[in-house]
N, C-alpha and C positions, 0 to 999 in steps of 0.2 A: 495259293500254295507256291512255295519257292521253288524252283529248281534246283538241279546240279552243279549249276552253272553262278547262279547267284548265292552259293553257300562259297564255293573254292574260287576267289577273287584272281590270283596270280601265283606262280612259283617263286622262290626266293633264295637267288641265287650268290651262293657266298664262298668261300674256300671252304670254311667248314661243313657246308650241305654238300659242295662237292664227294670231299672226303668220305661222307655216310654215305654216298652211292654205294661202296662198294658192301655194305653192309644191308644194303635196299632200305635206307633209312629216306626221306624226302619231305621236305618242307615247304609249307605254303601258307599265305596271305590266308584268312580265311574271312567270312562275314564275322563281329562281334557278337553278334548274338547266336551263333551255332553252335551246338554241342557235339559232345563224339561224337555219337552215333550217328547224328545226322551230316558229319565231317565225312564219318568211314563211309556212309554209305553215298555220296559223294563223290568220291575219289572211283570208289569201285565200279561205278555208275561210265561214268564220266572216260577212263584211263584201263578197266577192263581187269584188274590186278583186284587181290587177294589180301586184305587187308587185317594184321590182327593185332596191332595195337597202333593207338591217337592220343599224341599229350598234346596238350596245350598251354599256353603263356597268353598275356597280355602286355604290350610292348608300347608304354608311357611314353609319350611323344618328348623329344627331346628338346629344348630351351635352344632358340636360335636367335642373332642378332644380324646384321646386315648395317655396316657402316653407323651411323648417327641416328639411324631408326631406333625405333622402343623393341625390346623382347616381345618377341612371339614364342610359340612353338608348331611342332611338323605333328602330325595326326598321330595320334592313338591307334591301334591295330592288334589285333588279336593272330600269333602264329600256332600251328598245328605241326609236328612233327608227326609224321605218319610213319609206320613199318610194315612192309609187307612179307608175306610167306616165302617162303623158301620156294616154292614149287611157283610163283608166280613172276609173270616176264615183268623186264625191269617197264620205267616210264620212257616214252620217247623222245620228253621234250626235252630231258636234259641229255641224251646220248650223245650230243656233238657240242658239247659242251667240255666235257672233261677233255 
């Protein structure tokens, strides 16, 4: 069985994640093969907050080159945009951030 730990890979910190702070909006790395539920429960597990809605995307790795090398690309990744309740405290990791 997976844990909390291996479903919520990293945070994903960007201007516009910033921005949805103030709205308790928060995004994260998450495993490809994890679904909401197992995302929301997760987070809630994990960070202690109040979870009541989880979208998710799939983020197609993007075509790189490097000098006179062949095209590659950078990994595939699956993001969760997480929201939580109004009554619940924000996340810590990103507080000294903004």
């Amino acid at each position: 069985m997976r844990t909390a730990y291996d479903i919520v890979i990293r945070p994903v910190i960007t201007e516009q994640s910033m921005e949805d702070m103030d709205i308790k909006k928060y995004v994260f790395e998450v495993a490809k093969d994890a679904n909401k539920v197992e995302i929301a429960k997760a987070i809630e597990e994990i960070f202690g907050v109040t979870v009541i809605k989880v979208t998710t995307t799939h983020m197609r790795g993007k075509t790189k080159r490097v000098g006179a090398n062949p095209q590659g690309t950078s990994k595939s990744w699956k993001k969760a945009v997480v929201k939580l309740s109004e009554s619940s405290k924000n996340i810590e990791i990103f507080e000294n951030m903004a």
